[in-house]
N, C-alpha and C positions, 0 to 999 in steps of 0.2 A: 492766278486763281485756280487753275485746274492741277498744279505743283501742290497749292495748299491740300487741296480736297483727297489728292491721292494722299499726301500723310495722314488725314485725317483719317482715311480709307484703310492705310495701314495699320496706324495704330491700335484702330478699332479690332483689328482682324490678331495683332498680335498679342492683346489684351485677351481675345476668345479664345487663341490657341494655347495660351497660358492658364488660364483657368480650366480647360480641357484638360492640359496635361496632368494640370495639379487632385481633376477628381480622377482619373485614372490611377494617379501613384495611390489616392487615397482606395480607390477599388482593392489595388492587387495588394495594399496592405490589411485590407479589413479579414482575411483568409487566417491571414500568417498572426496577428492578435487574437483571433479566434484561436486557432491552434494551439495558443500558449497558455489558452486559458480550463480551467475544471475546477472542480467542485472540490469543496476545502481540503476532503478524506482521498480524494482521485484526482491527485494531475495528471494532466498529459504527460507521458513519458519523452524523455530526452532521449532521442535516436543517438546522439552522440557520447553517451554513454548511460546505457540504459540500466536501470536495476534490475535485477535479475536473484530470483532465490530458487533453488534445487536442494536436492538429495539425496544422498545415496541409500538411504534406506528404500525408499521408495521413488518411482515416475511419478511426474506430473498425471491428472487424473486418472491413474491408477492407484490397484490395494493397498493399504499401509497394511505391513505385516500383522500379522497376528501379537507376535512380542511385543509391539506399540499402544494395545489394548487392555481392558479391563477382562479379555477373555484370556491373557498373557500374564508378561512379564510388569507391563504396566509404563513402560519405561519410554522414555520422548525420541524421539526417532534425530537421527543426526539429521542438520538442516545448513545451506552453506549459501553463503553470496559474495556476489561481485557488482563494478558499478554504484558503489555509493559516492555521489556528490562532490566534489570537495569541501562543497562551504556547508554540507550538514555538521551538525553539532551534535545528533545524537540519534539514536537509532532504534524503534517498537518492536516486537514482534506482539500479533494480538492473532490467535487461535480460536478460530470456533465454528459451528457446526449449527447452519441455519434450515436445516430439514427435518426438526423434532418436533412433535413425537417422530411422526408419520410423514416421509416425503411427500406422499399420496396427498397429504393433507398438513402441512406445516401450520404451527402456529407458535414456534417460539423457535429463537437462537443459543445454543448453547456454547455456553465459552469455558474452555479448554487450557488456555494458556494465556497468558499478559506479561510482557517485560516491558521495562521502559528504561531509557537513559541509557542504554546500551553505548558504548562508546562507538565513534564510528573506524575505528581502525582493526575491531570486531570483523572477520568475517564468517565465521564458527560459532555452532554451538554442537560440542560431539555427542551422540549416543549418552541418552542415559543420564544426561548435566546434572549433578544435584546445585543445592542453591549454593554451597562453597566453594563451586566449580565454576561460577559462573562471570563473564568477565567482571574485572573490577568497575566500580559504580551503578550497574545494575540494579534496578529496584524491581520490583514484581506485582501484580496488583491478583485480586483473589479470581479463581477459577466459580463453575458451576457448584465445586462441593463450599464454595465459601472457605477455602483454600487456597495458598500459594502453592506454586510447582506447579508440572505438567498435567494434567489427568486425561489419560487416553480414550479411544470412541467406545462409544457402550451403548451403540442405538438396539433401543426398544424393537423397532420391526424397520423391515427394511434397508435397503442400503442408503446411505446416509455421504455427504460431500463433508469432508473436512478443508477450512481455507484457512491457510498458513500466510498471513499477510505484514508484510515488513515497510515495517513506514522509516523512511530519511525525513528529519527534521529541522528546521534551520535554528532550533535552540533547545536548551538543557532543559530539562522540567522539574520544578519543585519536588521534592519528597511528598508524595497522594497520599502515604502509610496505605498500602493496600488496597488503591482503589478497582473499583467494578469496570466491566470493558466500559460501558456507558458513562464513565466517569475519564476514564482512562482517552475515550476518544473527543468527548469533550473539551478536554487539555491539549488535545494533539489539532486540533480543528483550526485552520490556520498556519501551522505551521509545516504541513507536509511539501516538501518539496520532491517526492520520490516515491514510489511504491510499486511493490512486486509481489505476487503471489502463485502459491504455490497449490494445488488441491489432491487429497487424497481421499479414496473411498472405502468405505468399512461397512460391511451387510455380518452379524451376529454367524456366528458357524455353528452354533448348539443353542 
């Protein structure tokens, strides 16, 4: 009788320690799911190969040149990266500028640039790209003047943040013909698996 009671005794105890164990794994796993999870337009970046966009025209939150402006040459500033994906499919760059009029006082974002479909074996786009230059399959969506192409900072007052932001995609995107950033991120929503950005600052010199 008292052989029975102690299995009984065991059992019991090795039943408790197994379900112990099993909310513990489930603890130290709830971090690492967290981790892997963002918001459709911002994942979590992958430490193990991270996206990453620079420049040699300009630093990270530092001037873009003068040349880069509507007070210049007008012309898009060379932009480069590394770290895409393997399994993306395709590659954004969306440009724009969320401190107009007035930093002081913003109420509107202004977009600057839009590509989409970028191929991902892309890592360049040099000084100056027109749209002939641009890799093959690239499609472009319209700027602030209701334009394709680049259009450079031209803040009213103030200094002003431009963000140069490069979405990895895990699929090709239909032809938009020309859509608006808001159109352009609605299509991309869901499928980013990657993103990098870049910022540069522009204050008027006359």
């Amino acid at each position: 009788m008292a052989r029975l009671i102690y299995r009984q005794s065991f059992f019991r105890s090795a039943k408790t320690w197994s379900r112990a164990a099993s909310l513990l794994a489930a603890l130290c796993a709830a971090p690492a799911m967290a981790a892997e999870t963002g918001s459709a337009l911002n994942p979590v970046k992958n430490a193990a190969a991270e996206l990453t966009i620079t420049s040699t025209s300009f630093k990270n939150n530092e001037e873009i040149p003068i040349r880069h402006t509507c007070e210049g040459a007008d012309v898009s500033p060379e932009v480069s990266w590394t770290g895409v994906p393997s399994r993306a499919k395709s590659l954004a760059l969306i440009v724009d500028d969320p401190d107009a009029p007035d930093p002081a006082a913003p109420k509107k974002t202004v977009t600057h640039w839009l590509l989409y479909n970028m191929p991902t074996k892309t890592t360049t786009l040099p000084e100056g790209v027109s749209t002939d230059e641009l890799p093959a399959g690239t499609l472009q969506g319209i700027n602030e003047g209701q334009r394709t192409g680049y259009s450079g900072p031209c803040p009213p007052v103030g200094q002003h943040r431009y963000f140069f932001k490069l979405y990895a995609l895990d699929a090709k995107l239909p032809d938009m013909k020309q859509p608006t950033k808001a159109a352009l991120e609605k299509a991309i929503k869901g499928h980013v698996i990657a993103r990098a950005e870049l910022i540069g600052l522009y204050q008027k010199q006359r």
